[in-house]
N, C-alpha and C positions, 0 to 999 in steps of 0.2 A: 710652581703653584700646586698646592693641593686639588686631585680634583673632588665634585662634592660627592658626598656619601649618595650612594643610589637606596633610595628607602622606598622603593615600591616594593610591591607584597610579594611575596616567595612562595612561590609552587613544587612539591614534589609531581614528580609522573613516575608512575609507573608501570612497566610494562615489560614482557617478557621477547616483544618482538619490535626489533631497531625500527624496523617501518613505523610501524604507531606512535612511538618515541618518534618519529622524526616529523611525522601529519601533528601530532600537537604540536612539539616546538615551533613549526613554522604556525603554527596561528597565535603561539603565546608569547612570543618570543620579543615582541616589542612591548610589550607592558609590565610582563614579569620578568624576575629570577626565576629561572628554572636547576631544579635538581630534579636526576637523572635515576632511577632505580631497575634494574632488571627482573629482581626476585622479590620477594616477601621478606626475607631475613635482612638483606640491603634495603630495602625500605624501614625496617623496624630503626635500623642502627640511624641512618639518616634523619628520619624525624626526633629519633631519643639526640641526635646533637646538634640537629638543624632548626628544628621547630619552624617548619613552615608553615605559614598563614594556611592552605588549603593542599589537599592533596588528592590528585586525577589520578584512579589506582583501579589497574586490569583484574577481574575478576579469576578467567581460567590461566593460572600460570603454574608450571612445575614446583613442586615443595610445598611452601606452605600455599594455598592460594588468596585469591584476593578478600572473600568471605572471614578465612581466617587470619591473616594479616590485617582488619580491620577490626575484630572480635581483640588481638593484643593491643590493638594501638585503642582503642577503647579504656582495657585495663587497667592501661599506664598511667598514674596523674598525669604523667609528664608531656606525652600526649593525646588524652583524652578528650581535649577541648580541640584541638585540631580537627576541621570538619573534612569527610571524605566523599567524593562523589566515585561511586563507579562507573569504568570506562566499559561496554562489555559490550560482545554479540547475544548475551543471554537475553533475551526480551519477555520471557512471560511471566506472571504475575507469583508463580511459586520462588523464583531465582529476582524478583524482586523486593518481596516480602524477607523473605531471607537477606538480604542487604540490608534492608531498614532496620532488622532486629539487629543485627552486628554491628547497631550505630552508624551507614551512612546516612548522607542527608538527600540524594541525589543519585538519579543514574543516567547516564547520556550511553546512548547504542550506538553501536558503531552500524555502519562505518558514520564519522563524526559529521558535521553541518560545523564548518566555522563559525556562524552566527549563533548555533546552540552552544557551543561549544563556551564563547565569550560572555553570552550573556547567565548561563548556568554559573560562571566562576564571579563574575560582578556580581549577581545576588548574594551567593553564600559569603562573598568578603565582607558587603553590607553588611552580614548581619552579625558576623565576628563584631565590625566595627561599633554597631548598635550595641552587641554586649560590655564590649572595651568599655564606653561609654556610660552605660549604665553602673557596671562596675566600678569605673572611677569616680561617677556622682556619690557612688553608696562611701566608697572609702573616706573621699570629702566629707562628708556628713558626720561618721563614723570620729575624722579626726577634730572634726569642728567641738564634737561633743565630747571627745578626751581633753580638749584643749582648756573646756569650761571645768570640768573636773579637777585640774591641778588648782585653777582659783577658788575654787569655794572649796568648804571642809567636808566633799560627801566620798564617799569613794566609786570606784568604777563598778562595785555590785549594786553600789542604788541604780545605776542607769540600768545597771540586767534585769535586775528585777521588774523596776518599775517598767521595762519597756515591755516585759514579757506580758504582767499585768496587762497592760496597755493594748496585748495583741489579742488575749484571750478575751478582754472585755470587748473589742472590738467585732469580732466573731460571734460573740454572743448575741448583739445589739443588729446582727445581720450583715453586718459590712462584707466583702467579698474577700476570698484567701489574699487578692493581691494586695487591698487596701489595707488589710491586717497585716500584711509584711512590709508595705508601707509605716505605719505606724507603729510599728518593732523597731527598724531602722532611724525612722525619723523623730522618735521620742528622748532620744540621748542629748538631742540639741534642744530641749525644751529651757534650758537655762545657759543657753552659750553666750547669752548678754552679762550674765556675771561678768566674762571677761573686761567689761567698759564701767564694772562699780568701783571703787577705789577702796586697798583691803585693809583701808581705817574703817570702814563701814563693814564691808562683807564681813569680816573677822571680830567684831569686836563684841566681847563679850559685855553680857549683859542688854536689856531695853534699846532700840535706834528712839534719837527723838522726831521731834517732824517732819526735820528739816534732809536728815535723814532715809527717812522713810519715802520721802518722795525721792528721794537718787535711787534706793534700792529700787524702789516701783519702775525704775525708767528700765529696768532692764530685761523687761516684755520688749519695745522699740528697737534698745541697744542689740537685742537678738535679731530681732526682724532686718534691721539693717547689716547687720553682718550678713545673713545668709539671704538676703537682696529678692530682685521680685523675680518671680519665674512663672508662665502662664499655666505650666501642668506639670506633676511629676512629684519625686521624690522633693526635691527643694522645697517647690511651694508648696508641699506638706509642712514640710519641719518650718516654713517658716509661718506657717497657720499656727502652730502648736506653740513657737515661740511667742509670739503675740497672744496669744486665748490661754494659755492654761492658768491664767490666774483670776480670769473671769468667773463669775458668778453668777447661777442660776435666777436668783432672783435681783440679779442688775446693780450688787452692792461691790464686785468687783471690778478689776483696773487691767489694761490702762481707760479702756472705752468705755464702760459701766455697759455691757451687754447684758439681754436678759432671754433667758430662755434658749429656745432654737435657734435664736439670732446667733447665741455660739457656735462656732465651726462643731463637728461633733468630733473630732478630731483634739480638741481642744478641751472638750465636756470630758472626753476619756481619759485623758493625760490626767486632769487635774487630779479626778478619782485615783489613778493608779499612785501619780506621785506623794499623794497624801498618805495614802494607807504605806506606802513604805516609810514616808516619815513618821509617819507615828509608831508603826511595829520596830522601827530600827533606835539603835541606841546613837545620838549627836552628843556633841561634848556640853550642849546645854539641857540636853536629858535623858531621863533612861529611856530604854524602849517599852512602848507599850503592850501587855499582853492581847495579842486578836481580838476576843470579845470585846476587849472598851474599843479598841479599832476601831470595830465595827458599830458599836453603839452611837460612835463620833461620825460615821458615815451616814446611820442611819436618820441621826436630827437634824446634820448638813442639807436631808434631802429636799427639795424644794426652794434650799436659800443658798447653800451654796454650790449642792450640784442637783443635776438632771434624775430626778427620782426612781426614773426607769433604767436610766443606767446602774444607779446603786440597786435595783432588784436586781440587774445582771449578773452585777456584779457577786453578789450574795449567796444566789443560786450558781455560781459558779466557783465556789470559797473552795473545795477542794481540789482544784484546779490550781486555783493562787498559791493555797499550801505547800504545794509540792515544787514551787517555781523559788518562795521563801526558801525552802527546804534546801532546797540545792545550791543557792547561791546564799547561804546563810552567812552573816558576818561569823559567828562563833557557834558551837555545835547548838548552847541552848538559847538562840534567840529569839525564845518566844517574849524574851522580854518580863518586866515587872511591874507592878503599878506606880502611876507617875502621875507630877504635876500638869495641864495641859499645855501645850508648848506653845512657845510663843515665836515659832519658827516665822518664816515667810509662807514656807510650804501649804502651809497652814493657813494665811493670813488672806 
């Protein structure tokens, strides 16, 4: 019989003296993997092939020392994110300071406390695991809102754009750097219910009729239910966004006919940004429009169908947006031409 794979977290130590190696192992030794370093140069080598979850690493040792052994392992992508506490008799506040610069996160003095010891290494793994997590939510999201992009006809620079759009207007309007990064991440699933329209509708050229037009509509819902309820966070951002960004300021859009502030702002911001790319970007049912009528289209929107103060934000921050077009531009000159108005959804 196989036995089972042992998946608890893995610890380097490091140390120059067998004793110290030997006071950790005996306190680590039932909950972790331990690997074993003497020097600086065997600790480099060991985490560039081991990647262990944390690593307890002796400050004064011969060659390179522990200072500088953590100033490389910094360096490395490879491992960078690897959090390090030092183990050290150094105590004062100059030879502390100096650790924090060279990226650790922690320092326990020896000689050690088993209970410091334990509970200093369960923190920092938390917060690995907080990141993992976090990390994975964003990748999710990320993929949810590629996934809507192969069904409808937009490409994956509408989502850059617009999300970017999305983060500067956000910022603008006061929102905090994290909610702005919120809202960068979580704007790319503003149409991931596409996935549940059926692509006789999504795709068919020319006018939906009514019957139509209410399936397309459903797919504010269709989003929301994909990306399901979550009490805070990244998700229930994007699942605000999916729901609200076709809402309208003065109560004339869907699915809930909200009016005002009643929209999430999250939602008031989206719509803004994803408009103004659909109208500057060229679709196969029109050409792109050049900025100025963009913007003209933004400016008589305001009040009816978006938040008016946002479009000042928005406006007063036009060379911002420029340069965001600029760089993720479908074609070099995609300022676009003049056109009929479009009869997109984006729009609708």
């Amino acid at each position: 019989m196989t036995p089972p794979i042992d998946r608890s977290p893995r610890l380097l130590l490091v140390d120059d003296e067998p004793t110290n190696l030997q006071v950790l192992r005996h306190i680590l030794q039932q909950d972790y993997r331990l690997l074993y370093a003497k020097d600086g140069h065997r600790a480099l080598e060991l985490a560039a092939g081991e990647r262990p979850d944390l690593i307890l690493l002796d400050v004064m040792m011969p060659g390179i020392d522990g200072i500088e052994t953590c100033r490389q392992l910094k360096a490395a992508p490879a491992t960078a994110g690897i959090p390090v506490i030092f183990v050290t008799a150094l105590a004062d506040i100059e030879n502390e300071t100096e650790g924090f610069d060279a990226g650790a996160v922690d320092y326990i003095t020896k000689p050690v406390s088993a209970p410091i010891v334990r509970a200093r290494v369960r923190t920092h793994l938390s917060l690995v695991r907080v990141d993992e997590l976090a990390d994975t939510r964003l990748q999710i999201v990320q993929r949810l809102g590629r996934a809507a992009e192969f069904k409808d006809n937009e490409t994956g620079l509408h989502v850059i754009r617009m999300s970017h759009y999305a983060r500067i207007l956000a910022l603008a309007a006061g929102l905090s750097e994290r909610d702005a990064d919120d809202i960068l991440n979580a704007a790319p699933m503003h149409d991931v219910g596409k996935i549940g329209i059926p692509d006789a509708i999504l795709r068919k050229e020319g006018p939906l009729d009514d019957d139509e037009w209410r399936v397309m509509r459903s797919h504010c819902e269709i989003g929301a239910q994909i990306i399901g309820d979550h009490n805070s966070g990244l998700l229930a951002m994007a699942r605000r966004i999916a729901l609200t960004h076709h809402e309208k300021w003065d109560g004339s859009g869907y699915p809930a006919g909200l009016v005002g502030d009643a929209i999430p702002i999250e939602g008031r911001i989206v719509a803004i940004a994803d408009v103004f790319d659909a109208l500057t970007s060229e679709r196969p049912y029109k050409a792109a429009w050049p900025v100025d009528k963009a913007l003209d289209a933004l400016r008589n929107g305001a009040g009816k169908h978006f938040d008016p103060a946002l479009i000042d934000h928005f406006i007063a921050h036009l060379p911002a947006i420029l340069e965001i077009k600029a760089r993720w531009a479908e074609h070099p000159d995609d300022a676009g031409a003049p056109a009929p108005a479009p009869t997109s959804p984006a729009f609708s």
